[in-house]
C-alpha positions in Angstrom: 18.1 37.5 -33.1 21.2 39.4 -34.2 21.3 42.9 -32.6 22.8 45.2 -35.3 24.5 48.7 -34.5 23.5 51.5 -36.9 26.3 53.3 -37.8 24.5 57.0 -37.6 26.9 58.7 -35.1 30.3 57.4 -36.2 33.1 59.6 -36.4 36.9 58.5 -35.0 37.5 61.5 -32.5 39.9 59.7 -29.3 40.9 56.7 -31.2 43.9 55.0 -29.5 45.4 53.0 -32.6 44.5 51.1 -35.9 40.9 50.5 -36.6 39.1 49.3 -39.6 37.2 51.9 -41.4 33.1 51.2 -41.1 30.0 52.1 -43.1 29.8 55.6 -41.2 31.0 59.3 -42.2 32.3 61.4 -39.7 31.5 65.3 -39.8 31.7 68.7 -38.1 28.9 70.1 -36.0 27.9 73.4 -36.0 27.5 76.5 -33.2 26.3 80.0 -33.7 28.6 83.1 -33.2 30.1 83.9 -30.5 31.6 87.3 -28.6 32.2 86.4 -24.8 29.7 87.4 -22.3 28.0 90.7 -23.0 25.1 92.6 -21.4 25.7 95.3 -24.2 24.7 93.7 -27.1 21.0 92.1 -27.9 20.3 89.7 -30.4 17.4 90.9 -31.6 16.8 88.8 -34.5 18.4 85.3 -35.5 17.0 83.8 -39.0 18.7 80.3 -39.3 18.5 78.1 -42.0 20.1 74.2 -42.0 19.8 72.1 -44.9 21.8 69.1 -45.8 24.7 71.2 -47.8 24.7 74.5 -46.5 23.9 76.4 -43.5 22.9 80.1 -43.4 22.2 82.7 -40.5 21.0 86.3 -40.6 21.2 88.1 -37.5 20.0 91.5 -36.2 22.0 92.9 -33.4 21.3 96.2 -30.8 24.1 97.9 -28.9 21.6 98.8 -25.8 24.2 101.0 -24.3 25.2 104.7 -25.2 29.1 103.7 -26.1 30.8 102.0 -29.5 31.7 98.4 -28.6 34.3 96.3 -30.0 35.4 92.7 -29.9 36.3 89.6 -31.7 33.7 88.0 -33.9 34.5 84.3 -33.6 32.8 81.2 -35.4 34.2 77.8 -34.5 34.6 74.6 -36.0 34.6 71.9 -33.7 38.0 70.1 -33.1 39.2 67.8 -36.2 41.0 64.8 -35.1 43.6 64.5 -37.9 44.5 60.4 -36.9 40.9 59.9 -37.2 41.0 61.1 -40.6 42.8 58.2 -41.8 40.6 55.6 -40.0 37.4 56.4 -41.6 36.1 58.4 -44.4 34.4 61.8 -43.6 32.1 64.2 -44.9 35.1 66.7 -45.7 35.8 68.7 -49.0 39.0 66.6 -51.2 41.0 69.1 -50.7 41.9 69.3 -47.1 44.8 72.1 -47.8 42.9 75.0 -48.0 41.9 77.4 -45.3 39.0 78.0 -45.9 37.0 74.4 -45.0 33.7 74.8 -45.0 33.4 77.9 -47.5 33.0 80.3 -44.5 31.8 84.0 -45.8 30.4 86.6 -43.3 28.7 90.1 -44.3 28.1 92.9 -42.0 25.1 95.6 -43.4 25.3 93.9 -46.2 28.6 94.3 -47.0 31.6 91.5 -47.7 33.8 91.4 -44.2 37.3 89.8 -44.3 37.0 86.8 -42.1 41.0 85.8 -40.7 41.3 81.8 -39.8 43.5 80.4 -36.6 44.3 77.0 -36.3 44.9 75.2 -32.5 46.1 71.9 -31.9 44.8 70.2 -28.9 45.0 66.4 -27.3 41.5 65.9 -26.3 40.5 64.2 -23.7 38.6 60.9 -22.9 35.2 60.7 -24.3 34.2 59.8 -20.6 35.9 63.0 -19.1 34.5 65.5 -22.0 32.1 68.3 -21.0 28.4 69.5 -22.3 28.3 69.5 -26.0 28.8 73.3 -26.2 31.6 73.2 -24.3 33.4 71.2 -26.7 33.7 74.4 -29.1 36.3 75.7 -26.9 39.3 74.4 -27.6 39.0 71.3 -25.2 42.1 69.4 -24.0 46.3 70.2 -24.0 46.9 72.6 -26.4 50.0 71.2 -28.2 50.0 74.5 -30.9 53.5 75.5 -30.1 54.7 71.8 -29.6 54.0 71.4 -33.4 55.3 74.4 -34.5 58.7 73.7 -32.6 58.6 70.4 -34.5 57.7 71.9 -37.5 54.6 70.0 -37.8 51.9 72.1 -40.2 49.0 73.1 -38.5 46.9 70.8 -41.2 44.1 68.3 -41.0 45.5 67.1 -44.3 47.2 63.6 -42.5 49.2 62.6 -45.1 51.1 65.9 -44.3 51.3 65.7 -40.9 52.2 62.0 -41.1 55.0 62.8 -43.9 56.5 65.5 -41.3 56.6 62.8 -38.5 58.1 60.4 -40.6 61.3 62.7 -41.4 61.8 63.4 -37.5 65.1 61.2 -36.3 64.5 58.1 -34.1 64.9 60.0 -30.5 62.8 62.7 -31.7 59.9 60.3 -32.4 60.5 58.6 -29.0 60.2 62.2 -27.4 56.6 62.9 -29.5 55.5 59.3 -28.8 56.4 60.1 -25.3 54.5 63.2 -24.9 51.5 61.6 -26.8 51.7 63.5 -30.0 51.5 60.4 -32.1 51.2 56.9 -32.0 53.7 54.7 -34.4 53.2 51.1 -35.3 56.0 50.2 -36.7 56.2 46.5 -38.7 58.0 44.1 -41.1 55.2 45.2 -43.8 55.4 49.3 -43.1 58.1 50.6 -40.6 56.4 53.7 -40.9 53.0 53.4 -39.5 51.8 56.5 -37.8 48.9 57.9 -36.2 48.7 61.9 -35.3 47.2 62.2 -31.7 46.2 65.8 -32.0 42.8 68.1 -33.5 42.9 70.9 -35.5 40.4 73.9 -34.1 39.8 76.4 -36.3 38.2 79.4 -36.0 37.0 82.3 -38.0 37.0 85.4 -36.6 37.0 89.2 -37.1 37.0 92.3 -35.6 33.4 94.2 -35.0 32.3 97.4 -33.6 28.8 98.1 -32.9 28.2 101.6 -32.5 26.1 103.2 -29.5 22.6 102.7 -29.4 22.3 101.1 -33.0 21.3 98.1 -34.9 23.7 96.1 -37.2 23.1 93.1 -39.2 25.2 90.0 -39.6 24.8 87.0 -42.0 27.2 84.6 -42.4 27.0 81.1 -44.3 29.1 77.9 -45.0 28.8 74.3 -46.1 27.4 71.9 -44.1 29.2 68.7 -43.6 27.6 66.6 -41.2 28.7 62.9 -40.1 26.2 60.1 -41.1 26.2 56.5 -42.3 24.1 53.2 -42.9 21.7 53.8 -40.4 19.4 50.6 -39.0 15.9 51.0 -37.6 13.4 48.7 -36.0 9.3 49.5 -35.7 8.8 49.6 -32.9 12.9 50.2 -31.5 13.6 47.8 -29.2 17.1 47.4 -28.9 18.7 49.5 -26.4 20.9 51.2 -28.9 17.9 52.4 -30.8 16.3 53.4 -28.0 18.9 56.1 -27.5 18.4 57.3 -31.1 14.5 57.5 -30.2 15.2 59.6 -27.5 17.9 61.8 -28.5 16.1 62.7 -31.7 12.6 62.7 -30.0 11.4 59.6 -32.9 8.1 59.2 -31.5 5.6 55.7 -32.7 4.3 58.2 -35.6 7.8 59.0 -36.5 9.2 55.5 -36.0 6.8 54.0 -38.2 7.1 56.0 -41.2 11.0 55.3 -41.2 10.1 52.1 -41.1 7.5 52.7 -44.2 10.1 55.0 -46.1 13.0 52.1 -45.9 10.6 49.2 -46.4 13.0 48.7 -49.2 15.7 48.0 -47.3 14.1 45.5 -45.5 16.3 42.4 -43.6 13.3 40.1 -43.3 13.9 40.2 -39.4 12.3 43.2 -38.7 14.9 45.9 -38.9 15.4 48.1 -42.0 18.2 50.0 -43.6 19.0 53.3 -44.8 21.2 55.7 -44.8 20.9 59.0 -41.9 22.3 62.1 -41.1 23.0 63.5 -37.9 23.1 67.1 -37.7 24.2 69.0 -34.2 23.8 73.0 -33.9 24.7 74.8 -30.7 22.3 77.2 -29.5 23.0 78.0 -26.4 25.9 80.3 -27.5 23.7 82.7 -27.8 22.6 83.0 -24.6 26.3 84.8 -24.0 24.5 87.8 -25.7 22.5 90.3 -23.4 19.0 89.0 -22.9 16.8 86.3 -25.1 17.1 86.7 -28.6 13.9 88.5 -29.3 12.6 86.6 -32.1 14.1 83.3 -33.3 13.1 81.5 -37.0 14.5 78.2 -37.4 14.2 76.8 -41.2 14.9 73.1 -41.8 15.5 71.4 -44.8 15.4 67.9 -44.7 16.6 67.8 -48.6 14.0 65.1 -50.4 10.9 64.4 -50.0 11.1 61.0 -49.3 13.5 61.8 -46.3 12.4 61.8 -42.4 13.4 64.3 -40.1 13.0 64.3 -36.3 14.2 66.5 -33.4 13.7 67.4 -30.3 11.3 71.0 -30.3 8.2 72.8 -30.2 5.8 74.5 -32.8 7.3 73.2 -36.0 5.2 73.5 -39.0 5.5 72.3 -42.5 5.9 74.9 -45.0 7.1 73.2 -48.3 8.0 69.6 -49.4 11.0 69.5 -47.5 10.9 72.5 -45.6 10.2 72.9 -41.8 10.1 76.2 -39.6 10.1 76.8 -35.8 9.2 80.7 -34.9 10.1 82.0 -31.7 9.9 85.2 -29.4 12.1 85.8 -26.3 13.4 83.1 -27.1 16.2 81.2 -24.5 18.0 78.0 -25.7 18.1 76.0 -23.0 19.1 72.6 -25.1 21.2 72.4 -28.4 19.7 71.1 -31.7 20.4 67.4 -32.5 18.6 66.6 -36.2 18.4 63.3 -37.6 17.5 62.8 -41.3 17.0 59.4 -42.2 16.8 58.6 -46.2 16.5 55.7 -48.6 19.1 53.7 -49.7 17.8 54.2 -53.2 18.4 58.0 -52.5 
């Protein structure tokens, strides 16, 4: 029997040279606010809502101490591997030129704040040498920001940019940035000009807050979501190994795993495995245990988009509240795992 791979988690972050592009989307995760370590500010609220196309978050925050506090505001994107880019397609807006990405706006009291954006450019490392998942939100690898800038290399995730920058550099130059693992050329009969950026993009937005003394300030911020997906393959019950790993990542238990199997009867093989298409959705929590305390009440809205789509994760106390609407309600709440959603759907969707 053939032992097919669903494509569910593809993305082309650490590629080392050509590959073919595939039937999966890569996409950018997602991770809560962060501020550095306090024991002065509480989250007391955090109201987070994840749907398919947009992601929104309203938090409620207490300065416990008797003095104004100010600090940076940051919400960051995870690293953007611009050679991947041109490997396979991705869940990213056409135009990759703007700053703005993902449509990031932010309101403080209920009021507009101006949200600045930075840009790093990083070598990541191996897959194998990579920390936890949160720690991948900051900044992993060589930063290679100010090599760029010295070649005069834009700090874009728009390749064809980066790649048209590269290509007017002089012979020795490009032996130097091949070299120091910048870029990777392939040059040949057919296109002497085959290149391949080795760096991410990181960016962050970020702001400046004060909380005054002893007071409560609300925060909302929202953006669209672009998670990675693809063609995604499932067998009732999952025996392959592969699928296995699915099962337990997203916590698809026999219930679960046989109403995927129901909902993509229509893309049946005939040898027992089905098709469909998935999304899979990551959220870090646990940045907000760098706030003082558990956050003191936590409501977590899911919208899996359709009702003919499946969801499945890995938590507690969810209950239905609408067609395609899910909610988890917390109190004292700690993250002690991130949130890893998959969304399975129809073909015919």
């Amino acid at each position: 029997m053939r032992n097919p791979i669903p494509l569910v988690l593809a993305t082309c972050l650490g590629l080392s040279g050509p590959a073919v592009a595939n039937d999966g989307f890569g996409g950018l995760s997602s991770t809560g606010l962060t501020f550095g370590q306090t024991d002065a500010i509480a989250m007391v609220e955090e109201d987070l809502f994840i749907g398919l196309d947009a992601v929104r978050v309203d938090y409620l925050f207490r300065n416990i101490t008797g003095s104004d506090i100010t600090g940076e505001i940051i919400f960051p994107l995870p690293p953007i591997h611009v050679g991947g880019l041109m490997l396979s397609d991705w869940n990213l807006p056409d135009d990759l030129l703007g700053e703005n990405l993902v449509g990031f706006t932010a309101t403080v009291d209920g009021a507009p704040v101006r949200v600045s954006v930075d840009r790093q450019a990083v070598i990541e490392p191996p897959w194998e040498e990579r920390g936890p998942a949160s720690a991948a939100y900051d900044a992993p690898g060589r930063d290679v920001t100010a090599d760029l800038q010295r070649l005069g290399v834009p700090l874009t995730v728009e390749p064809t940019v980066a790649v048209a920058a590269l290509k007017a550099m002089p012979s020795a130059t490009r032996a130097r940035i091949a070299a120091e693992g910048l870029a990777e050329f392939y040059p040949s009969a057919e296109n002497p000009d085959e290149i391949y950026p080795a760096w991410s993009i990181v960016l962050r937005y970020h702001w400046t807050q004060t909380f005054p003394a002893g007071a409560d300030l609300r925060i909302s911020h929202s953006y669209d979501h672009l998670p990675p997906g693809g063609i995604f393959v499932w067998q009732d019950p999952p025996k392959d190994d592969y699928l296995r790993q699915i099962a337990d990542r997203y916590c698809v238990d026999a219930s679960t795993s046989r109403g995927i199997a129901r909902r993509l009867a229509g893309g049946s093989s005939g040898d027992g495995y089905f098709t469909g298409m998935a999304w899979n959705i990551d959220y870090v929590l646990r940045t907000a245990n760098s706030w003082a305390g558990p956050i003191g009440r936590f409501r977590l809205t899911l919208d899996k988009g359709s009702e003919r789509n499946i969801i499945s994760l890995c938590a507690t106390g969810i209950e239905k509240t609408g067609p395609t609407t899910f909610v988890i309600d917390k109190r004292d709440f700690v993250p002690d795992r991130d949130l890893q959603i998959l969304i399975v759907s129809p073909l015919e969707n």
